[in-house]
N, CA, C and O atoms as CSV, one atom per row, in Angstrom:
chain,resi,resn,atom,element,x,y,z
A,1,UNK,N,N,130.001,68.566,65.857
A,1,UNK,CA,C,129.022,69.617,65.646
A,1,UNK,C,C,129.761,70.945,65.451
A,1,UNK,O,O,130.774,71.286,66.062
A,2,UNK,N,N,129.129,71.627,64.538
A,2,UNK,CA,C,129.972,73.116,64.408
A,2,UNK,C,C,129.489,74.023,65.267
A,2,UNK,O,O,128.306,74.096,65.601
A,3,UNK,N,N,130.603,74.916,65.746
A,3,UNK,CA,C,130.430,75.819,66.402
A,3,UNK,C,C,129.856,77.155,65.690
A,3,UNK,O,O,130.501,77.755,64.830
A,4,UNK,N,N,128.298,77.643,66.234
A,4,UNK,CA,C,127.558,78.681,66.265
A,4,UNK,C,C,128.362,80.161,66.375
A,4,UNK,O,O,129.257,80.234,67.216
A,5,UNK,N,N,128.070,81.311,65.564
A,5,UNK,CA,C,128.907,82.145,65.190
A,5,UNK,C,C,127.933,83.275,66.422
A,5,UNK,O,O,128.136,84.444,66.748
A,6,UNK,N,N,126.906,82.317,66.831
A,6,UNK,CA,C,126.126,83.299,68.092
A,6,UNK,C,C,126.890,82.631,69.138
A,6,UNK,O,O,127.326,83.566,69.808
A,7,UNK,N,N,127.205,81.792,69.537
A,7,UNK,CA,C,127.525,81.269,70.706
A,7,UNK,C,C,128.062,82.119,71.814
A,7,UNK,O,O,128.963,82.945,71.668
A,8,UNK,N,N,127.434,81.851,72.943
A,8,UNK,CA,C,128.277,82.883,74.226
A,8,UNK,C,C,127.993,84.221,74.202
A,8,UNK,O,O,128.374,84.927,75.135
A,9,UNK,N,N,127.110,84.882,72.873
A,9,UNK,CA,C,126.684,86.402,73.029
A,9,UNK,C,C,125.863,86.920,74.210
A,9,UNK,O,O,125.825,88.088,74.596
A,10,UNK,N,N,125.153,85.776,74.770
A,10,UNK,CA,C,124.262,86.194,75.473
A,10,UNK,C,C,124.156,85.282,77.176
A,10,UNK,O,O,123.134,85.068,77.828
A,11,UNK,N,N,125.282,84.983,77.444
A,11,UNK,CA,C,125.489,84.082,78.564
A,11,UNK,C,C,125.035,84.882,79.330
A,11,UNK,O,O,124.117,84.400,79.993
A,12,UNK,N,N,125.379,86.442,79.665
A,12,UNK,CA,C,125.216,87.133,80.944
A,12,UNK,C,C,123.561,88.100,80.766
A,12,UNK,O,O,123.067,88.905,81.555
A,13,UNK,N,N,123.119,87.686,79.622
A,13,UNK,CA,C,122.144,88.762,79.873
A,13,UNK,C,C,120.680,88.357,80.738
A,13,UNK,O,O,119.822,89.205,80.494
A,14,UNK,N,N,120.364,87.664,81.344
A,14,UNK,CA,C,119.692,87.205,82.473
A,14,UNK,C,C,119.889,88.093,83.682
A,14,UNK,O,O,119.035,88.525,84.456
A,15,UNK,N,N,121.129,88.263,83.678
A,15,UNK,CA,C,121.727,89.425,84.799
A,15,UNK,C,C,121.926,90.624,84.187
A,15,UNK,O,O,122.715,91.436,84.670
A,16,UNK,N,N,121.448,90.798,83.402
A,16,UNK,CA,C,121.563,92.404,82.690
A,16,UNK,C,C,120.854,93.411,83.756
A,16,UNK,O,O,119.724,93.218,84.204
A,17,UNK,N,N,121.872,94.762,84.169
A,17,UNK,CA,C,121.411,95.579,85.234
A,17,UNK,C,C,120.341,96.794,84.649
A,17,UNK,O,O,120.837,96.996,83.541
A,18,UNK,N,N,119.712,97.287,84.705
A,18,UNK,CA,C,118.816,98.240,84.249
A,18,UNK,C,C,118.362,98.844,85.202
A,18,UNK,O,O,118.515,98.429,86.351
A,19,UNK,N,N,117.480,100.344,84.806
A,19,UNK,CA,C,117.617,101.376,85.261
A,19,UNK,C,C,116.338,100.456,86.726
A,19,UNK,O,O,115.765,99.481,86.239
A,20,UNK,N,N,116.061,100.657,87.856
A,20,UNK,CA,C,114.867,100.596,88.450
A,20,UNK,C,C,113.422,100.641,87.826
A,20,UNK,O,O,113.294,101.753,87.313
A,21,UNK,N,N,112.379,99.953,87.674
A,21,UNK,CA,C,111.152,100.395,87.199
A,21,UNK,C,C,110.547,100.599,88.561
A,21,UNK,O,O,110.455,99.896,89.567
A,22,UNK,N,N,110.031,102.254,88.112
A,22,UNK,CA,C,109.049,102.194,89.829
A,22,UNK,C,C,107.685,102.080,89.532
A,22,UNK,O,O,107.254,102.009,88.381
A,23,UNK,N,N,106.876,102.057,90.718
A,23,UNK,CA,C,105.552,101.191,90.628
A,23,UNK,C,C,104.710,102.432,91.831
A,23,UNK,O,O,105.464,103.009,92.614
A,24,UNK,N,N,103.346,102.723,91.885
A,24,UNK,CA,C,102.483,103.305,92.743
A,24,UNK,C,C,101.389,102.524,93.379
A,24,UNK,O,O,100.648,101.791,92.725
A,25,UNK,N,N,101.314,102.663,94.444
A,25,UNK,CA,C,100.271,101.971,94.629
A,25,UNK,C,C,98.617,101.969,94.170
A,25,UNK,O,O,97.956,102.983,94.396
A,26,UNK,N,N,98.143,101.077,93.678
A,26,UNK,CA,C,97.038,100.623,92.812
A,26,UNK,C,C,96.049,101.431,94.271
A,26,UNK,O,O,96.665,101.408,95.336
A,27,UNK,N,N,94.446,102.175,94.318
A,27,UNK,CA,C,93.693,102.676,95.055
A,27,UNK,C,C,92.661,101.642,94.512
A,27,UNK,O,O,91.674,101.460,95.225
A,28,UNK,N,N,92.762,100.852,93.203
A,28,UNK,CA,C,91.350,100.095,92.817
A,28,UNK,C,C,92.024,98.389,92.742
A,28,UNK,O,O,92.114,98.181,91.532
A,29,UNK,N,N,92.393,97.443,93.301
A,29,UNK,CA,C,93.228,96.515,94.047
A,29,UNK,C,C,92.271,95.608,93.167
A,29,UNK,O,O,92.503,95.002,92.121
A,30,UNK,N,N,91.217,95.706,93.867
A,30,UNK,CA,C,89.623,94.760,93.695
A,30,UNK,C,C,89.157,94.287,92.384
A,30,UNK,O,O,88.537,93.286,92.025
A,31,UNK,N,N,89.666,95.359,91.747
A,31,UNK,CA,C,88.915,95.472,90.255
A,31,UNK,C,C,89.822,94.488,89.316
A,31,UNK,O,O,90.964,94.321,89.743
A,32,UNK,N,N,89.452,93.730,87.959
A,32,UNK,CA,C,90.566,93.740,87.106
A,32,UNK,C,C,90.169,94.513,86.255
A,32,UNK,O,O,88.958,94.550,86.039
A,33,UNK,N,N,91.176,95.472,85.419
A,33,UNK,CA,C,91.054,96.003,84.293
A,33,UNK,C,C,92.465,96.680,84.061
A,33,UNK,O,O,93.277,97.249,84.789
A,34,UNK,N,N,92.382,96.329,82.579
A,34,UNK,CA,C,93.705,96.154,81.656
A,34,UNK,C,C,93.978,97.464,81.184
A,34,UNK,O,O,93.230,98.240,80.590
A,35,UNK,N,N,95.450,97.628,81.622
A,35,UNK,CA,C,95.948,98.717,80.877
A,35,UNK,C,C,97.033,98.874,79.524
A,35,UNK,O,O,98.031,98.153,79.511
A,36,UNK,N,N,96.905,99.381,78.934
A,36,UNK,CA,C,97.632,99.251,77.165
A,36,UNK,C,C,98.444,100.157,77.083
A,36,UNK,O,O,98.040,101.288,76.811
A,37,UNK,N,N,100.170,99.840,77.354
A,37,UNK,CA,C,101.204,100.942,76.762
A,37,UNK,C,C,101.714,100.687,75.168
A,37,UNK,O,O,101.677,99.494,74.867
A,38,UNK,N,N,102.009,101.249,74.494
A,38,UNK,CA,C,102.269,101.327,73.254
A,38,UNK,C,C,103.650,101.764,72.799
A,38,UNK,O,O,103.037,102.514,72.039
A,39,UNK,N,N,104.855,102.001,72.549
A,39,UNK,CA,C,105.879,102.675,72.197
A,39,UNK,C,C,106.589,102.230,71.223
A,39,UNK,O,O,106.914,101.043,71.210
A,40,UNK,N,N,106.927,103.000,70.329
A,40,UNK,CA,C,107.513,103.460,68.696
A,40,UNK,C,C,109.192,103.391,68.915
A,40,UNK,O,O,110.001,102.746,68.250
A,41,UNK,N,N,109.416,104.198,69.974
A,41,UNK,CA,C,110.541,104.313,70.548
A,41,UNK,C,C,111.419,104.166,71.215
A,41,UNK,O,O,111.977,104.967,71.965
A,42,UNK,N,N,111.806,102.192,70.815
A,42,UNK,CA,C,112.754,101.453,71.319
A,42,UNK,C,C,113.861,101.369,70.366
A,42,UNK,O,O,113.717,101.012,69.197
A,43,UNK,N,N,114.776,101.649,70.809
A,43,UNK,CA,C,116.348,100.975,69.983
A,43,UNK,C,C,117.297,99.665,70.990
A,43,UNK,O,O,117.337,99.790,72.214
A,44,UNK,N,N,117.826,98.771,70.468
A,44,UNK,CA,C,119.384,98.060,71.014
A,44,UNK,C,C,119.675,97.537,70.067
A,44,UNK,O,O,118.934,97.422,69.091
A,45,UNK,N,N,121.212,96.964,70.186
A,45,UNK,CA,C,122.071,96.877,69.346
A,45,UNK,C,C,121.901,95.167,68.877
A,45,UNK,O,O,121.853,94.215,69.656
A,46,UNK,N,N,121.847,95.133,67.715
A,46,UNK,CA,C,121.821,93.424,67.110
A,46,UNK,C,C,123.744,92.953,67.354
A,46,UNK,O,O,124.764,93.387,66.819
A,47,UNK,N,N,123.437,91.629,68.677
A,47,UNK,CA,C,124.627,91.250,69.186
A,47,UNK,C,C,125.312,90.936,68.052
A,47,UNK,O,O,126.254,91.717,67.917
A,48,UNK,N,N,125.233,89.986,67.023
A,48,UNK,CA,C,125.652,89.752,66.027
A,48,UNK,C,C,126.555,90.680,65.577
A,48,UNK,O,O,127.736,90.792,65.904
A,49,UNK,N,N,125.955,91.300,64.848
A,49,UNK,CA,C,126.421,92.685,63.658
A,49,UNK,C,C,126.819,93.856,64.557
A,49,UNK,O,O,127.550,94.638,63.948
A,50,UNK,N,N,126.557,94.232,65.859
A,50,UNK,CA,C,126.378,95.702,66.394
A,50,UNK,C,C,125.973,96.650,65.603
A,50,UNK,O,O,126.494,97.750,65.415
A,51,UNK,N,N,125.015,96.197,65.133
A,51,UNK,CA,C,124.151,97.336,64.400
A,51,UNK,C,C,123.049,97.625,64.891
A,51,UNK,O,O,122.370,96.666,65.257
A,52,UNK,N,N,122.406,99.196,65.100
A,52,UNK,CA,C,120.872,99.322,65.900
A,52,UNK,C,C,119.878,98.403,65.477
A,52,UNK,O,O,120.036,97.974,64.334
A,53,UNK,N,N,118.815,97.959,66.161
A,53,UNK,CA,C,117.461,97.122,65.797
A,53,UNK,C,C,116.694,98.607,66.346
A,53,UNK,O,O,117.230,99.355,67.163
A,54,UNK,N,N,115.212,98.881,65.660
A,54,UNK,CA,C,114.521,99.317,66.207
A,54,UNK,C,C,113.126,98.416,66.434
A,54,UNK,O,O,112.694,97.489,65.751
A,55,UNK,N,N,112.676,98.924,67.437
A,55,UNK,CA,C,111.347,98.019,67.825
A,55,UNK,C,C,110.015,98.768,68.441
A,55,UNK,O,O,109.964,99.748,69.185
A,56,UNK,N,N,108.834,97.882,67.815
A,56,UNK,CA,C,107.353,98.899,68.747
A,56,UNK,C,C,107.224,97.323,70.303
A,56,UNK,O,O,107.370,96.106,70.420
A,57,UNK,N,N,106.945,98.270,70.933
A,57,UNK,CA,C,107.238,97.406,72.506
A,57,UNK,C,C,105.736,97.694,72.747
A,57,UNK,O,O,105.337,98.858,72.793
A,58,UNK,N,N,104.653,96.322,72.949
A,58,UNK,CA,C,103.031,96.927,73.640
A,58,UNK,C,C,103.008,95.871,74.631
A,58,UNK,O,O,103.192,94.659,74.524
A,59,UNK,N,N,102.731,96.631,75.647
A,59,UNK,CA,C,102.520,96.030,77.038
A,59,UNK,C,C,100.551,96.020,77.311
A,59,UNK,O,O,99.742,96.891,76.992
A,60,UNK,N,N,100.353,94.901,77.889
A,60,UNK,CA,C,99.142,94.713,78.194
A,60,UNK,C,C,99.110,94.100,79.628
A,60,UNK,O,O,99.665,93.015,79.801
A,61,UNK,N,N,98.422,94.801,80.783
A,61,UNK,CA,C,98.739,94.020,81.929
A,61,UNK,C,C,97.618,94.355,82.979
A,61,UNK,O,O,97.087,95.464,82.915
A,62,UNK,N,N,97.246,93.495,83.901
A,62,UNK,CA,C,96.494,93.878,84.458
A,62,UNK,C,C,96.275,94.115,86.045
A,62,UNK,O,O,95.644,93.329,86.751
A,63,UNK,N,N,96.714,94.979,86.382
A,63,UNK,CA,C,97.311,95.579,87.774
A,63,UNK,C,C,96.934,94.595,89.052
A,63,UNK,O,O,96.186,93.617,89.062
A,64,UNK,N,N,97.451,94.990,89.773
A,64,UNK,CA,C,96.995,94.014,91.461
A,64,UNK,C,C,96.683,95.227,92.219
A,64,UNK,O,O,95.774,96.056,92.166
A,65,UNK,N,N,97.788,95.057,92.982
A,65,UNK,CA,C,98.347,95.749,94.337
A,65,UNK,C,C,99.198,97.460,93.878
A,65,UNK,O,O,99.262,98.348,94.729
A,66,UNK,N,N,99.805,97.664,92.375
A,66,UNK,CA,C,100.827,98.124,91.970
A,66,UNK,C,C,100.352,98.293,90.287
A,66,UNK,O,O,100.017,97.343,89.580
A,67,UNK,N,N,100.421,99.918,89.789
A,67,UNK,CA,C,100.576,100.259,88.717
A,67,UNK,C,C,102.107,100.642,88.327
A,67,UNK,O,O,103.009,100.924,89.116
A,68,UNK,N,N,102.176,100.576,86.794
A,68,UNK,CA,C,103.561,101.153,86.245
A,68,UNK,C,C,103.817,102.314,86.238
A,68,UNK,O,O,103.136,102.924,85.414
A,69,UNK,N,N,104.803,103.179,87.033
A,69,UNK,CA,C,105.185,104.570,86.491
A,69,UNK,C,C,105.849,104.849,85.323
A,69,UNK,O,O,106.978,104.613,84.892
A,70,UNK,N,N,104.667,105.528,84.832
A,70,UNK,CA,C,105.489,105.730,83.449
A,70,UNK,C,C,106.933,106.380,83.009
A,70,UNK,O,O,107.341,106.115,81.879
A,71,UNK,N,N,107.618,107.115,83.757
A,71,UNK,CA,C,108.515,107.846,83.594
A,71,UNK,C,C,109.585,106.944,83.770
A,71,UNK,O,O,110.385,106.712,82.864
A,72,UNK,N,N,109.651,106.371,85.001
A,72,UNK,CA,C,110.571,105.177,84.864
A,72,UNK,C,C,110.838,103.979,83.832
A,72,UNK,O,O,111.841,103.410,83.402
A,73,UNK,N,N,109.547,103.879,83.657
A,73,UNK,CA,C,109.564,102.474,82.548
A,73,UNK,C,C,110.436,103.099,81.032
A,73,UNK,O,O,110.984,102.430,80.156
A,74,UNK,N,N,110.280,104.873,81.166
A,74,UNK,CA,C,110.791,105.046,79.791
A,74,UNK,C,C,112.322,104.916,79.886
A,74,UNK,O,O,113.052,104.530,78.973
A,75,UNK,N,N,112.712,105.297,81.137
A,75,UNK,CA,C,113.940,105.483,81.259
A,75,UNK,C,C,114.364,104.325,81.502
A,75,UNK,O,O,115.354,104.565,82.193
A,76,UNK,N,N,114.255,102.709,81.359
A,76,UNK,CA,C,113.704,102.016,81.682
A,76,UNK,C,C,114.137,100.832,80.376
A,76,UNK,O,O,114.756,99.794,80.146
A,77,UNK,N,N,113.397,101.754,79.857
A,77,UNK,CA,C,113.327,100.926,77.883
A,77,UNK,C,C,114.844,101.920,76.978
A,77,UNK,O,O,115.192,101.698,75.818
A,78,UNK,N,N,115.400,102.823,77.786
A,78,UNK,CA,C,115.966,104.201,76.851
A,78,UNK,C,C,117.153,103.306,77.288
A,78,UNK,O,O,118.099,103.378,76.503
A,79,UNK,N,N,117.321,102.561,78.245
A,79,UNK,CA,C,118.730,102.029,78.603
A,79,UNK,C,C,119.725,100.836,78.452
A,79,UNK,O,O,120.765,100.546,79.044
A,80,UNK,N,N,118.524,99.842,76.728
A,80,UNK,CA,C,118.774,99.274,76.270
A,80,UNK,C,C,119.352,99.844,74.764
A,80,UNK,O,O,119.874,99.200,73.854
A,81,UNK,N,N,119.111,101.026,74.841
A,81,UNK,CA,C,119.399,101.796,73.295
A,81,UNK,C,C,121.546,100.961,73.253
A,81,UNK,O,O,121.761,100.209,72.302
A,82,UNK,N,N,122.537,101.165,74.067
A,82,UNK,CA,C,123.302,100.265,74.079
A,82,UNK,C,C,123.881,98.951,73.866
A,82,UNK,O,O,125.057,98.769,73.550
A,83,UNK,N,N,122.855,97.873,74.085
A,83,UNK,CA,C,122.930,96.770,74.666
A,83,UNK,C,C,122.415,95.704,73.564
A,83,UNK,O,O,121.247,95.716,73.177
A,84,UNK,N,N,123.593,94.574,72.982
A,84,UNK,CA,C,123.529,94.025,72.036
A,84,UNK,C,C,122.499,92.649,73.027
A,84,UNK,O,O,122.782,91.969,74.013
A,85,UNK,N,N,121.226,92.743,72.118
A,85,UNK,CA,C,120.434,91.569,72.988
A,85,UNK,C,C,119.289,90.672,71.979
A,85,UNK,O,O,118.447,91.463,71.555
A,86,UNK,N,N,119.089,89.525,71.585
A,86,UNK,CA,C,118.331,88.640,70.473
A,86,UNK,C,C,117.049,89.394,70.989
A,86,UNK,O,O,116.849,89.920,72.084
A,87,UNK,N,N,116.346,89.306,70.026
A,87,UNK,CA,C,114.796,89.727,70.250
A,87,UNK,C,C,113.888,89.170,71.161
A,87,UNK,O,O,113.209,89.805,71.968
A,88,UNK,N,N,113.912,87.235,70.901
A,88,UNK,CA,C,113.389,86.388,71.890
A,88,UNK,C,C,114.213,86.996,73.414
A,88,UNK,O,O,113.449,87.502,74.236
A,89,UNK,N,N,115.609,86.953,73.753
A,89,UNK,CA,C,115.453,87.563,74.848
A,89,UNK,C,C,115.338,88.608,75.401
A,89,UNK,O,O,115.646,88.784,76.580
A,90,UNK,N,N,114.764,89.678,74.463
A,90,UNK,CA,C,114.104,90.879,74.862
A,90,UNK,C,C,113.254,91.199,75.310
A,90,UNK,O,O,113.063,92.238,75.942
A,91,UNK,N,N,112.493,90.284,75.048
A,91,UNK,CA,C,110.803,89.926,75.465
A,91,UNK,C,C,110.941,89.685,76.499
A,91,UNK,O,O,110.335,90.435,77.263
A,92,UNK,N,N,111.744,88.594,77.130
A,92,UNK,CA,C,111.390,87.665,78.211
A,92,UNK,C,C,112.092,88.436,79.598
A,92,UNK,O,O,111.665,88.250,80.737
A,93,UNK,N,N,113.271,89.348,79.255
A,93,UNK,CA,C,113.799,90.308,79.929
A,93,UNK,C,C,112.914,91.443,80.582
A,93,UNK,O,O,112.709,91.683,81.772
A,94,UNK,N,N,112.511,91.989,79.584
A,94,UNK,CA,C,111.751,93.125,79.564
A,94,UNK,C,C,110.363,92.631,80.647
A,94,UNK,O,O,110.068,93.277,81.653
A,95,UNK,N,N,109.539,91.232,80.146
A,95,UNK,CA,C,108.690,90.959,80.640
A,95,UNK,C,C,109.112,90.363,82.568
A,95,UNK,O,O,108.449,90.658,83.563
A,96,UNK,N,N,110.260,89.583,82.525
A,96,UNK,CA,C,110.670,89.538,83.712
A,96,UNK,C,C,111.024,90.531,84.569
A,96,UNK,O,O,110.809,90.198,85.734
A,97,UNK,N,N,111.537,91.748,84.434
A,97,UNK,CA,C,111.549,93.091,85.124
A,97,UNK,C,C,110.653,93.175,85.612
A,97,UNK,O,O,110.634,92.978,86.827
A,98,UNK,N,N,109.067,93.620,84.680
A,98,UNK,CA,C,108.262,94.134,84.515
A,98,UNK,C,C,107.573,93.728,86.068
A,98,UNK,O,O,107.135,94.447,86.966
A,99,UNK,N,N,107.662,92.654,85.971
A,99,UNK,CA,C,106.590,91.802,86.536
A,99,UNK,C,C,107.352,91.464,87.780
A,99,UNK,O,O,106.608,90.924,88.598
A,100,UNK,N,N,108.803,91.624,88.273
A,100,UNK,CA,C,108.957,91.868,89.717
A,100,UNK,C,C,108.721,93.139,90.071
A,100,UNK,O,O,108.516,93.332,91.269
A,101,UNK,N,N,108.691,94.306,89.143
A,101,UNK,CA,C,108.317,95.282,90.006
A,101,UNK,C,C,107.270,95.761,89.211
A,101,UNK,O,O,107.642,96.702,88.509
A,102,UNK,N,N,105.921,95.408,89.046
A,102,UNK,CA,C,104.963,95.350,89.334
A,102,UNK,C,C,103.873,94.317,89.901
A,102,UNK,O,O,102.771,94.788,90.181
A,103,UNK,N,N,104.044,93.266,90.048
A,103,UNK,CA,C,103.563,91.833,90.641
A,103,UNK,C,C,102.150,92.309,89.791
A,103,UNK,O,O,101.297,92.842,90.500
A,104,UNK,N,N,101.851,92.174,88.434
A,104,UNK,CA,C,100.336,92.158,88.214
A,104,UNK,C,C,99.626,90.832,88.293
A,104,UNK,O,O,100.216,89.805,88.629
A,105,UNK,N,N,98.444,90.870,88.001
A,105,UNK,CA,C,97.680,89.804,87.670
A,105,UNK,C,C,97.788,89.237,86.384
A,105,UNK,O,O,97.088,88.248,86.166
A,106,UNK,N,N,98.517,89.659,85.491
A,106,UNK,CA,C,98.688,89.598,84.225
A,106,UNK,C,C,99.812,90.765,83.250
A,106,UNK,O,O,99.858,91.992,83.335
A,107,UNK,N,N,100.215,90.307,82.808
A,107,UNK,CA,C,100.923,91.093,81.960
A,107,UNK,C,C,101.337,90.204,80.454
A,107,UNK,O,O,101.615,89.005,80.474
A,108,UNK,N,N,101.311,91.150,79.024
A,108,UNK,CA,C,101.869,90.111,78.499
A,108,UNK,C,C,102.486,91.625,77.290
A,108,UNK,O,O,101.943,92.668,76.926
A,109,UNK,N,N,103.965,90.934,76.990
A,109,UNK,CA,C,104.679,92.400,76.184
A,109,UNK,C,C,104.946,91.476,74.973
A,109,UNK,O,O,105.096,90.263,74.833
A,110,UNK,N,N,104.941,92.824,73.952
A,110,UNK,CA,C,104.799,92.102,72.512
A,110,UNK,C,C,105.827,93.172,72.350
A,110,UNK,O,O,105.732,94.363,72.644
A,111,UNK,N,N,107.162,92.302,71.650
A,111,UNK,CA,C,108.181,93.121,70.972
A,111,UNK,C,C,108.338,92.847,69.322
A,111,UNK,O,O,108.572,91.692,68.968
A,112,UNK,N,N,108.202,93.966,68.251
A,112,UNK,CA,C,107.785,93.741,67.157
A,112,UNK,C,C,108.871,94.756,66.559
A,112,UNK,O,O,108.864,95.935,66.914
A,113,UNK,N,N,109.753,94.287,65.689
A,113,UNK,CA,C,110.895,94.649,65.441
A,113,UNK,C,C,111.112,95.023,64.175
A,113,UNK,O,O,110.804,94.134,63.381
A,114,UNK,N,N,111.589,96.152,63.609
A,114,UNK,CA,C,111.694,96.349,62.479
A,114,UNK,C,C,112.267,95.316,61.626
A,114,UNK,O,O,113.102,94.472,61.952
A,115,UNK,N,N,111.655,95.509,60.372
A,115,UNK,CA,C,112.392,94.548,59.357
A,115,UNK,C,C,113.837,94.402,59.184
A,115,UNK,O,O,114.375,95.447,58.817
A,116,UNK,N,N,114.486,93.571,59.317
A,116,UNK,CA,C,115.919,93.209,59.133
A,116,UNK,C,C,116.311,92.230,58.137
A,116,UNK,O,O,116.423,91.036,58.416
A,117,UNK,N,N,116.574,92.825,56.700
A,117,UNK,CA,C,117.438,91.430,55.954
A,117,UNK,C,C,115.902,91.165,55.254
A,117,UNK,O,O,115.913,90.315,54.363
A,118,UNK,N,N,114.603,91.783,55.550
A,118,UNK,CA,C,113.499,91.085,55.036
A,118,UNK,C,C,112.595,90.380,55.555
A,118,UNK,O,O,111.764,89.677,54.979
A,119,UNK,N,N,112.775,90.594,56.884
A,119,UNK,CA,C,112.069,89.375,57.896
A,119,UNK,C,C,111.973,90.143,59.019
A,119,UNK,O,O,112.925,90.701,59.565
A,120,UNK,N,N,110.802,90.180,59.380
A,120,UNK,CA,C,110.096,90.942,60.551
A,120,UNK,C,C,110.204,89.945,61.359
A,120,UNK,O,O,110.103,88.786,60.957
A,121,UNK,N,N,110.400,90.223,62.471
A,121,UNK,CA,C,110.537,89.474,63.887
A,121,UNK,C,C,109.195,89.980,64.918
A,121,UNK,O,O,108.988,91.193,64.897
A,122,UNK,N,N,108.492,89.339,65.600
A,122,UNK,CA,C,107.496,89.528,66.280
A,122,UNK,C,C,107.960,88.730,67.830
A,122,UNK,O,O,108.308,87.581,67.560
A,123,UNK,N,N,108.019,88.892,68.708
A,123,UNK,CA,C,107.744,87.888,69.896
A,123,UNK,C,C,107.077,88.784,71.693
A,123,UNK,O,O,107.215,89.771,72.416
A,124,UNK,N,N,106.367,87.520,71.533
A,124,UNK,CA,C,104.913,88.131,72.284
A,124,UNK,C,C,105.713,86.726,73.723
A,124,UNK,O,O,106.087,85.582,73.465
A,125,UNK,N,N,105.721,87.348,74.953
A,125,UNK,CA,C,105.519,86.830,76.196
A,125,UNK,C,C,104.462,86.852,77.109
A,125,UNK,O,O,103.748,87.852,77.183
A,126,UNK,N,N,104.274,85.871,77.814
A,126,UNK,CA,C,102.991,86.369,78.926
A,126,UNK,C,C,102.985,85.740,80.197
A,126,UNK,O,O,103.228,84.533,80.188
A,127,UNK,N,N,102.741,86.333,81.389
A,127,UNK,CA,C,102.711,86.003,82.708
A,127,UNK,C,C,101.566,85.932,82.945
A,127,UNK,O,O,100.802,86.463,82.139
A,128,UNK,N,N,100.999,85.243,84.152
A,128,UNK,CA,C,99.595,84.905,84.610
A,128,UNK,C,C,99.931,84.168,86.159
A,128,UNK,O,O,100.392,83.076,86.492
A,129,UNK,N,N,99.322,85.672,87.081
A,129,UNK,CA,C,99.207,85.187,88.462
A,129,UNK,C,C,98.954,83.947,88.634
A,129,UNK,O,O,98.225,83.361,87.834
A,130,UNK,N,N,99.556,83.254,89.806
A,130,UNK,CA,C,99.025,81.993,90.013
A,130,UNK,C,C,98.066,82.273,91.180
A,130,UNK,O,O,97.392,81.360,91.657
């Protein structure tokens, strides 16, 4: 079998360190209802090539115990502008953070990536309390 010219780019990024996301405590616990972030203004680096990717990042989630602070989450998303990472595991990164430090009832992040080469990349993750 031939050896993949991706191979091994991405062994460590499971453990990729990032900034803290902080969280407030939810006053409406009881309720469900969904909140919608939107942002234009993601960059990281395509491991491959090291060339920037840009991406729109929409989060949909639906709180528990714990809302997202927004200020953190930006600083948050600003600290991948570095970091050579595949799109599929951007999603699943981003969405795994998310969701230890906020424990929602739901969350699901859609990373939608500028065109590259001609081919738009889309990938949508989703969590669901058990």
């Amino acid at each position: 079998m031939r050896k993949s010219s991706y191979e091994g780019l991405q062994e460590n990024i499971r453990r990729l360190k990032a900034p803290e996301i902080e969280v407030w405590q939810n006053q409406y616990p009881h309720k469900e209802y969904l909140v919608s972030l939107d942002t234009s203004e993601f960059t990281c680096i395509c491991p491959k090539t090291g060339l920037p990717d840009f991406a729109r990042i929409k989060i949909q989630y639906i709180p528990h115990k714990f809302c997202l602070e927004l200020k953190s989450f930006k600083l948050y998303l600003t600290s991948y502008r570095n970091v050579g990472i595949f799109h599929e595991h951007l999603a699943n990164k981003i969405l795994d953070d998310f969701v230890k430090a906020c424990k929602p009832r739901f969350a699901r992040i859609e990373v939608e990536m500028n065109v590259r080469g001609g081919i738009k990349t889309m990938v949508s993750v989703m969590y669901k309390e058990r």
